[in-house]
N, C-alpha and C positions, 0 to 999 in steps of 0.2 A: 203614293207614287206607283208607275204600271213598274213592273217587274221587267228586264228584256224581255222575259218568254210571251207576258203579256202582250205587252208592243206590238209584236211578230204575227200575234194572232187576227187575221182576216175575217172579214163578217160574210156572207152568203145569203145567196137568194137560193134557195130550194123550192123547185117546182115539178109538180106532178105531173103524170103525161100523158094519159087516156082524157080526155076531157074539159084540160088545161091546155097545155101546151099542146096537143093533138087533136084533131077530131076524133070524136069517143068510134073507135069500131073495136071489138070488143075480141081478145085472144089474136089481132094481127099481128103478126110478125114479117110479114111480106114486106117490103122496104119502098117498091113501087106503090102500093096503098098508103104510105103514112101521108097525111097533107095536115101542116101546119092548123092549126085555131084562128077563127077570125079574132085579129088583132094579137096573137105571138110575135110575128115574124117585127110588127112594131115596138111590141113591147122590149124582144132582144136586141135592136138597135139603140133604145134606149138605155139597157144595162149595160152598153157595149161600152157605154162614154163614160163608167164609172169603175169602181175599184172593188164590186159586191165577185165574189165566187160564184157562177154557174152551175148548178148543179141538180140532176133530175131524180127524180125520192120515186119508186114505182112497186106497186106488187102488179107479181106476173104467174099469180095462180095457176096459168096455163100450161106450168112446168108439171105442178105438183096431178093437177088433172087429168095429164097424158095430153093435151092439146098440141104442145108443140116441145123438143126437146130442149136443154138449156142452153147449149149450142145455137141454138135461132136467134139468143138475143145478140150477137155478136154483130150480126148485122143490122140487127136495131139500133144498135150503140151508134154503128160506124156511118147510120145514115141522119139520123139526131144530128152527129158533129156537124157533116155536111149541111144538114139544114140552119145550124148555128150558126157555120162560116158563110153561109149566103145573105145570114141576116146581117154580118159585122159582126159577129157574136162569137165570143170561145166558150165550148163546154167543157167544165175542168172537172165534170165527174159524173158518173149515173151509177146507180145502186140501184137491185132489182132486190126484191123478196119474193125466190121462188117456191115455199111453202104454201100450203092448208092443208088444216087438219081433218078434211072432208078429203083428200086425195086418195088416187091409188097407184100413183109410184111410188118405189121404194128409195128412201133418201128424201123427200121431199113433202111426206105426208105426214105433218105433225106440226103441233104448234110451233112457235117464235117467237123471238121476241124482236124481229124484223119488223113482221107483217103491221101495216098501220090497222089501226090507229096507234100500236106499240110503237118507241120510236126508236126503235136498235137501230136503222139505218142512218136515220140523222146524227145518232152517235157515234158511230163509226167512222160517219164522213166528218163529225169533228174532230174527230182523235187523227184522222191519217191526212187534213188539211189543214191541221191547227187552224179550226173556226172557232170564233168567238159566237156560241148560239144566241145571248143574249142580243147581240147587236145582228143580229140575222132573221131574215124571213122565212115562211113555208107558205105558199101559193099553190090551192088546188081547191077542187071542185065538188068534196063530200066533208061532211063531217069529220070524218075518218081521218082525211088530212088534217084539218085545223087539230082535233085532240092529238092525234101525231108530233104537231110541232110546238103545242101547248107545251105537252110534258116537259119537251126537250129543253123549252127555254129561250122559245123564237116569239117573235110576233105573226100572226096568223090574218091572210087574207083569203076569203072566204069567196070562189066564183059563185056568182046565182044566178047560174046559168038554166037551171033546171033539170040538173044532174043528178042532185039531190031530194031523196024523195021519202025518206025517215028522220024528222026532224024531232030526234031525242036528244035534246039540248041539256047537258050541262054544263059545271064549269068549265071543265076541261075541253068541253065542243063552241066556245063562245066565238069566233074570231075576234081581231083584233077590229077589223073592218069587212066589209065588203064590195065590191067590182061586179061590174056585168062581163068582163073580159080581162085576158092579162095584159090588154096595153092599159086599160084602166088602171089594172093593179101595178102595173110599173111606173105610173104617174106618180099613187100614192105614195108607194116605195121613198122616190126622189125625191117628193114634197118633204114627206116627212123627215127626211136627211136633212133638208137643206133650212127648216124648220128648226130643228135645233142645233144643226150651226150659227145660225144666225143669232138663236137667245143666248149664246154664249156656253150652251153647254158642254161636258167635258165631252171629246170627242167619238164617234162610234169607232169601232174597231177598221169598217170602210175607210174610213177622212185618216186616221190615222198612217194605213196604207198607201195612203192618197198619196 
């Protein structure tokens, strides 16, 4: 039997956002330049009609490299949401990892255990949203992501988009599946919810919320 705390706990869609949910332009921070992925703005319509947690999983290198200060990403945050409420969509959280250990600011040049493929971020975001990672996805467009949300305990949708261009496949980099885009992968998503709802199994942590 679930526990209340169990109960309580929400499942998540976590999605990446250079080359996933954004068109890849590479250390942007400008808010005028962001433009949605072909097939986002459909895909978060379709997560809008369900009960999954919003949420975008990012490294933003560009701190630790001197490209742009941490302060820029605030406006990255604030134009994401906007883009989420244009699609019906609420974003209920973004996590940056502004480390590498190739930097040269101070504060931000050294490892982590943030940076993906590590998956400190998706842990963090289930400690401070009570998510159930088990019953939750990670959707993005490298390797990198998928072992990201392997470790954590999600199911992993893989874009192949052509993003990805070092294909050192282990277990931990397998996806669950793969899309050519994230309305694809928000199909999947659904199907697969709705998939075993119907065989009667016990429920995901989403239906539960439901």
């Amino acid at each position: 039997m679930l526990t209340p705390a169990a109960a309580q706990r929400r499942a998540a869609v976590f999605i990446d956002k250079d080359g996933t949910l954004l068109e890849d332009e590479p250390y942007n921070v400008d808010p005028e330049r962001m433009r949605l992925a072909p097939g986002a703005c459909e895909a978060l319509s379709e997560f809008a009609c369900c009960s999954f947690k919003l949420i975008v999983i990012s490294n933003q290198s560009g701190v630790a490299l001197g490209r742009f200060e941490i302060g820029a990403l605030d406006a990255v945050e604030a134009k994401l949401r906007e883009m989420f409420a244009s699609c019906g969509a609420t974003l209920d959280a973004v996590y940056w990892c502004p480390h590498h250990p190739a930097g040269q600011v101070a504060g931000y040049s050294h490892a982590c255990d943030c940076r993906k493929p590590a998956p400190g971020m998706l842990l963090r975001a289930a400690r401070e949203h009570r998510i159930d990672l088990r019953a939750s996805w990670f959707v993005g467009d490298i390797l990198d992501d998928v072992e990201a949300g392997n470790v954590a305990g999600c199911k992993t949708i893989l874009l192949d988009n052509g993003h990805e261009t070092v294909w050192q496949r282990t277990q931990m980099r397998m996806p669950t599946a793969c899309a050519p885009d994230l309305h694809r992968a928000a199909l999947m998503i659904l199907r697969y919810e709705e998939r075993c709802h119907a065989k009667g199994s016990a429920p995901t942590a989403s239906q539960r919320a439901a």
